[in-house]
N, C-alpha and C positions, 0 to 999 in steps of 0.2 A: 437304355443307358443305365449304370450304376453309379446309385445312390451314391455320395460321399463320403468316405467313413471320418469317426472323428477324427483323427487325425489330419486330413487334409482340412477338414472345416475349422481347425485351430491354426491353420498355418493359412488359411484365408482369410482369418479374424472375425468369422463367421462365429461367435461365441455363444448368442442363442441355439442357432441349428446344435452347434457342437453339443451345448447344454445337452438340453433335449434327448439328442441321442443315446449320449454318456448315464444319461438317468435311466433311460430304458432297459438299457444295457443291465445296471446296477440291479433294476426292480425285477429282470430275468433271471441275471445271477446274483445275488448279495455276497459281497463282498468281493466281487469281480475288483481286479486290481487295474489294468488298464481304464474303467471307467473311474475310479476315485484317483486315480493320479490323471486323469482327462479336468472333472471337475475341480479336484485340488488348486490345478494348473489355471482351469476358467476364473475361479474366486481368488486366485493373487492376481491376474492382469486386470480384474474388478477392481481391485485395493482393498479383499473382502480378507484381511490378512487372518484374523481368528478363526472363519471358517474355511479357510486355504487348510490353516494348520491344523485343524481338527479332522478334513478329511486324509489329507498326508499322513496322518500318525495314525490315522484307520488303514492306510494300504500297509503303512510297515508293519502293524500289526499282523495283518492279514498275509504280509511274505514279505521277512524281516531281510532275505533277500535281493531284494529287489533295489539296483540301486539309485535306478532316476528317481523314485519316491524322496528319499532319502537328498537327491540333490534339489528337486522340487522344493523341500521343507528346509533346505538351506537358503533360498534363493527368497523364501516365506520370511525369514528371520532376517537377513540381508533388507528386505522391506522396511521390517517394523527395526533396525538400527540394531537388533541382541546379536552383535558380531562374535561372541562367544558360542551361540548356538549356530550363526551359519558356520562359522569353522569346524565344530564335531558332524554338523551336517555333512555338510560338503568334504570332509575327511574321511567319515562312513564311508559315504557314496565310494570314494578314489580305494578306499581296500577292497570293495566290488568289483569296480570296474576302472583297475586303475590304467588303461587304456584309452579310456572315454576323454580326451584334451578339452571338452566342454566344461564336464566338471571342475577340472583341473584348473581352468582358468576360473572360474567362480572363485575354487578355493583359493587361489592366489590372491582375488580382489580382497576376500577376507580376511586373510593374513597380513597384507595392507594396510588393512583398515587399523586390524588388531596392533600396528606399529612394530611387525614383524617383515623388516623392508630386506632384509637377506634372504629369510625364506621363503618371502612373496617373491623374490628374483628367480630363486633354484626354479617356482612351481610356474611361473612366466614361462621360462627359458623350455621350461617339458613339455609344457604345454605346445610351445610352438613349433618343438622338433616333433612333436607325436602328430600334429596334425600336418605339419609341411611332408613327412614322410609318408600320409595318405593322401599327397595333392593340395592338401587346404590349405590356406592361411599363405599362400606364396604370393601376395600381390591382392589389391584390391577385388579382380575379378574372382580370384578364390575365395573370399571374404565375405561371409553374409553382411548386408549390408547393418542389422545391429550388434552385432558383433564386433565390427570394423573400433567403434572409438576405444574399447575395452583390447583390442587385441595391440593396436599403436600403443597406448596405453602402457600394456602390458612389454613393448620393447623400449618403450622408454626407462622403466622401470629396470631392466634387465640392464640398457647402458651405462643406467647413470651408478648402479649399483657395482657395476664391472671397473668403470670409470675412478669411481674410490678406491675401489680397492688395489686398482693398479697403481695409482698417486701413493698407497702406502708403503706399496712395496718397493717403487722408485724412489721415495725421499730419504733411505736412507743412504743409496749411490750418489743423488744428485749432492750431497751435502759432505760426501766424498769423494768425487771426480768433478764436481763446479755442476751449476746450475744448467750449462748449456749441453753438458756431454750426452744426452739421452735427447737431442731433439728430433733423428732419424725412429729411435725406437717410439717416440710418443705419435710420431706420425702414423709410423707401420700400424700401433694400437688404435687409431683413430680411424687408418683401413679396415683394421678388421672387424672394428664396432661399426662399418656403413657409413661413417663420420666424414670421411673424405674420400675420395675418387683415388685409385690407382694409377700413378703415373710409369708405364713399366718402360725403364733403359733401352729394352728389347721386346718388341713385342712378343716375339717369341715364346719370354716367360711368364710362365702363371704358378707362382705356387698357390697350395690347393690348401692353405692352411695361412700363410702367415709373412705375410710379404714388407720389408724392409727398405726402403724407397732411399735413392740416388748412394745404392751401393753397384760400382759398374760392374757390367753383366758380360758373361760372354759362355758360349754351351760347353768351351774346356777353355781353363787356365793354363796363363802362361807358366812354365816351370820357374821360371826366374822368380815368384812370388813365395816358391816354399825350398827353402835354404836344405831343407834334410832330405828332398830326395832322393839324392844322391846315394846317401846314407842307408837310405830302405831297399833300393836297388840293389845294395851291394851286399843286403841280406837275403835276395833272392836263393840261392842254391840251400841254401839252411835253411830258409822256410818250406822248399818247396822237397826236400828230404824229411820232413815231418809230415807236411803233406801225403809221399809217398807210402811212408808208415800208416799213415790211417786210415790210408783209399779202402785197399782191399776189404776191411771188417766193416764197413759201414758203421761201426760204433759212434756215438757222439754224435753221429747224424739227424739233421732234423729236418722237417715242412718250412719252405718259405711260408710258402700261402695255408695258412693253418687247417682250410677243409677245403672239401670237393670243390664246392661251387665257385668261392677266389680264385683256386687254382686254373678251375673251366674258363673261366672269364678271362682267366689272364695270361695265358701259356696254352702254346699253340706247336704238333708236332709233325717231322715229314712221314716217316714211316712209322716210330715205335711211338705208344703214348708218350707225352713231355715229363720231362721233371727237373724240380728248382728245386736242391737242398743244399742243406751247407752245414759245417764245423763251424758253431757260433763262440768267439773270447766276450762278445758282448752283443744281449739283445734284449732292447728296448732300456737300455742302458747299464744294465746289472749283468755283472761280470762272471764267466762262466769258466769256475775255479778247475772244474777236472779236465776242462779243453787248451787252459792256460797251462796247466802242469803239465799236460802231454806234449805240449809244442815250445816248450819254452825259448828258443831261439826267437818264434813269433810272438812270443808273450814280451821279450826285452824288446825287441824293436815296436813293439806298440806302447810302448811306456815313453819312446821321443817321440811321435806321432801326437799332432796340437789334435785329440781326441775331442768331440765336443757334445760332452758331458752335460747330461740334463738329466734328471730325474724321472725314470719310469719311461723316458721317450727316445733316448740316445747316451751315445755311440749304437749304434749296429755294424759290429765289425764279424764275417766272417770269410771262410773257407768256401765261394760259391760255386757250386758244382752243377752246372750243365750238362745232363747226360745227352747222347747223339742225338742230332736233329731237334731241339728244344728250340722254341723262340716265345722270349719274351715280347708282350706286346706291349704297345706305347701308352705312356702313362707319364702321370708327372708327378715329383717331389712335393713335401708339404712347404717348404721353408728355403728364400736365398739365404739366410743367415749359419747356414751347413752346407757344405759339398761334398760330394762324393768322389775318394779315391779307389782305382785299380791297380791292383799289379797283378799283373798276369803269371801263373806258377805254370800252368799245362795250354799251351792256345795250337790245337790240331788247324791245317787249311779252314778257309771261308766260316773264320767265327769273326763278330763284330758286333760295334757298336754304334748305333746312330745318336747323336744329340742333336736334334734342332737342326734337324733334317744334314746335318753334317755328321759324315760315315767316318769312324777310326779303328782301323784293326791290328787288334791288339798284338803285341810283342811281347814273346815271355822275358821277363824282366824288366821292362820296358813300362815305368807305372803314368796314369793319367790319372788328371783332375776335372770333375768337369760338374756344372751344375745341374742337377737332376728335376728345376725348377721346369726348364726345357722337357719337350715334349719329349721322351726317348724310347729305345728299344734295343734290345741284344738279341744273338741269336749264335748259336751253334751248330751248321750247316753238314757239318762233319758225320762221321761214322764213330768215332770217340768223342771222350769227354772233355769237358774243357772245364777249366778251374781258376779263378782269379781269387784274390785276397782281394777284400770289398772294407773301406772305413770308411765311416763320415768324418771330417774334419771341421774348424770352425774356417766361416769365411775369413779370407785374411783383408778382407778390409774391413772386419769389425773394428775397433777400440776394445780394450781389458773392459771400460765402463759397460758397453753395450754386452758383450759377452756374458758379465756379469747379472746383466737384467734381463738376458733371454734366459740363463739358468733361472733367475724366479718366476718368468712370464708366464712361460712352458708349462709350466706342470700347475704353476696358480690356475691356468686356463684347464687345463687335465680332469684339478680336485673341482673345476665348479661342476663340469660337465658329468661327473663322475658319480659327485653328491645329486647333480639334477636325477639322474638317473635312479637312486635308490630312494628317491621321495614318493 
C-alpha cells in the first residue's frame, strides 16, 4: 500500500506525519515549493503565525508565481488581525489564479473586515457563481463543512448589501407614487434574493430571472387588454413590403443565438441544418439606427407600441426569420413583467407556436401576445421561410410606478453582476 502524501496527511489533520514528510521533502530539494507552502500551512493551523509567515515569503521568493502561497500568507496575516496585508495577499493570489472561488472568498472576508462592504458583496457574489458553476457551493452537501459558516456568511452579506441598494433606488418612486405602490415589486425582490417562496398564478410559469407575484397569468393575452392592436395589424402590408425589400440581400441580418454551441442546443432541423436570424430595430435595448431607416413604415409603428424599454436588456424587437424546417426548442422567458408580441409578415403551412403546452398558428397579419415566462416553442415545418415581427412589450398590468422601478431594477441587477465579473 502507498504511503500518504502530504497532502492527504493535511487533510487528515495528521500534522506531525505531514511535518516530517514536507521536511524531507525540503532537505532533498531546498527550496521545493510544495513543501514550504506544506509546512507554511502546518505552522499557521499551529498558531505559529511568524513562522507561517517566514516560510510563505520563502516559497514566493522561490516562484513569485505561485498563487496558493500567496493566499496561504493572506490567511497568515488574517490570523495575526494585519487586514491590510491579507488583502494585497489574497489579491496577489486572485491576479494568479483568479478562478480559484477559495481565494476569492478569503479576499472577500478581507475586504470586510477592511470596511469595504460593497466590494466585499461584488467578491461574495463571484465567489459563489465561480464555484456553483463547478458543482460547489449549491447546498450544504456541496459545501465543505469549514467552509459552510464563511460561505452563508458570505450570502448574507451579498443580500443585505443588494437589499440597500434596491431601498435607494425605490425611495425615490415610493416618495412619488405613495408608499404602497411598489409592494408587488419589493416582494418579486425578496424572491429573487431567496427571501421569500414563489407563489406562481400558474404553475405553468417560471421565469428564469425575475418574477413579479399576483400579476395574473395566462400563456396568451386577451386582445382586449392592448387597445393598438388593431392599429399594428393594419400596418401589416407596409411592414411586410420592407420586409420583402430586404429578404433577398441578407443585408442587416444577424445570429439569434450568437455561436455555435447556443445555437446546437437550441435549434433543431428536419432536413436542412436550422436557422434563427433576424432584421434587429432593437437589441438588448439599443436601437438599430440603419434598420429603422430602412423600414421606416416599422420604425413609425414601433414608436406606438408600449416598448419596454430597459437599459442594455430590452426591447428586443425584430424581423424573425425561420428558414425551412427550423424548430425552436422550449425554453422559458426571464421576466413576467414583459411579454412578447407577434405578427406574422410571411406564415407558409404547419408553422407554430406552442405556449404552455397550448398550440397557436400563426396568421399573417393576425398579431399575438403571449407570455414567454411559459415554457414555449415555434417551429417551421414548411419548405420555405417564415417571418414574424417579434417586440417585447410591458405587462399591462404593471402600474407607470412598477414600470418605472423595473427600468432601475434591471440593469442595477445587470451593473452588480457585470462588476462582479471584472473583480
Amino acid at each position: 500500500m502507498n504511503s500518504p502524501d502530504v497532502q492527504t496527511l493535511l487533510q487528515q489533520g495528521r500534522l506531525d506525519e505531514a511535518e516530517r514528510l514536507a521536511r524531507q521533502s525540503l532537505q532533498q530539494r531546498p527550496g521545493d515549493l510544495d513543501a514550504l507552502n506544506a509546512l507554511g500551512l502546518i505552522a499557521l493551523r499551529r498558531g505559529q503565525l511568524p513562522r507561517a509567515q517566514q516560510l510563505l515569503e520563502s516559497a514566493i521568493e522561490s516562484n513569485p508565481n505561485d498563487a496558493l502561497s500567496r493566499h496561504y500568507l493572506g490567511r497568515v496575516h488574517d490570523a495575526a488581525g494585519n487586514v491590510e496585508g491579507a488583502m494585497a495577499a489574497h489579491g496577489a493570489a486572485l491576479k494568479l489564479a483568479p478562478g480559484m472561488f477559495i481565494i476569492r472568498l478569503h479576499y472577500a472576508v478581507a475586504l470586510e473586515r477592511s470596511g469595504q462592504i460593497e466590494q466585499a458583496a461584488l467578491q461574495y457574489f463571484r465567489a459563489s457563481n465561480d464555484a456553483q458553476a463547478q458543482g460547489r457551493w449549491l447546498g450544504p452537501e456541496t459545501t465543505a463543512p469549514a467552509l459552510r459558516p464563511m460561505v452563508e456568511h458570505g450570502v448574507s452579506v451579498v443580500r443585505a448589501n443588494s437589499k440597500a441598494a434596491f431601498a435607494r433606488l425605490l425611495e425615490p418612486l415610493k416618495q412619488r407614487f405613495g408608499g404602497d405602490s411598489l409592494q408587488r415589486i419589493e416582494r418579486g425582490l425578496r424572491i429573487y434574493s431567496q427571501e421569500e417562496a414563489a407563489v406562481y398564478a400558474d404553475p405553468r410559469q417560471r421565469p428564469t430571472f425575475l418574477y413579479v407575484p399576483d400579476i395574473p397569468a395566462a400563456p396568451y393575452l386577451d386582445r382586449a387588454l392592448f387597445p393598438w392592436i388593431e392599429r399594428l395589424e393594419a400596418q401589416t402590408d407596409a411592414i411586410r413590403q420592407e420586409l420583402l425589400q430586404l429578404l433577398p440581400s441578407g443585408a442587416g441580418r444577424e445570429r439569434v443565438f450568437t455561436n455555435d454551441a447556443i445555437e446546437q442546443q437550441n435549434l433543431r432541423g428536419l432536413q436542412a441544418p436550422p436557422s434563427w436570424n433576424g432584421y434587429y430595430f432593437y437589441r438588448h435595448g439599443e436601437r438599430r439606427a440603419d434598420n429603422c431607416a430602412a423600414c421606416p413604415a416599422t420604425a413609425s409603428t414601433l414608436d406606438f407600441l408600449p416598448l419596454s424599454h430597459v437599459r442594455e436588456h430590452g426591447p428586443e424587437v425584430l424581423f424573425s426569420v425561420f428558414t425551412a424546417g427550423t424548430h425552436l426548442l422550449p425554453h422559458r422567458g426571464v421576466t413576467n413583467t414583459r411579454l412578447v408580441g407577434h405578427l406574422p409578415l410571411l406564415v407558409p403551412p404547419d408553422c407554430a407556436l406552442n405556449v404552455g403546452g397550448e398550440v397557436h398558428e400563426w396568421r399573417e397579419g393576425r398579431a399575438v401576445i403571449f407570455d414567454d415566462t411559459y415554457e414555449h416553442e415555434a417551429w417551421n415545418r414548411s419548405d420555405r421561410t417564415r417571418v414574424v415581427l417579434i417586440f417585447d412589450i410591458w405587462n399591462p398590468y404593471l402600474t407607470e410606478a412598477e414600470r418605472a422601478a423595473i427600468e432601475l431594477l434591471v440593469p442595477a441587477i445587470g451593473d452588480f453582476r457585470k462588476a462582479s465579473e471584472a473583480t
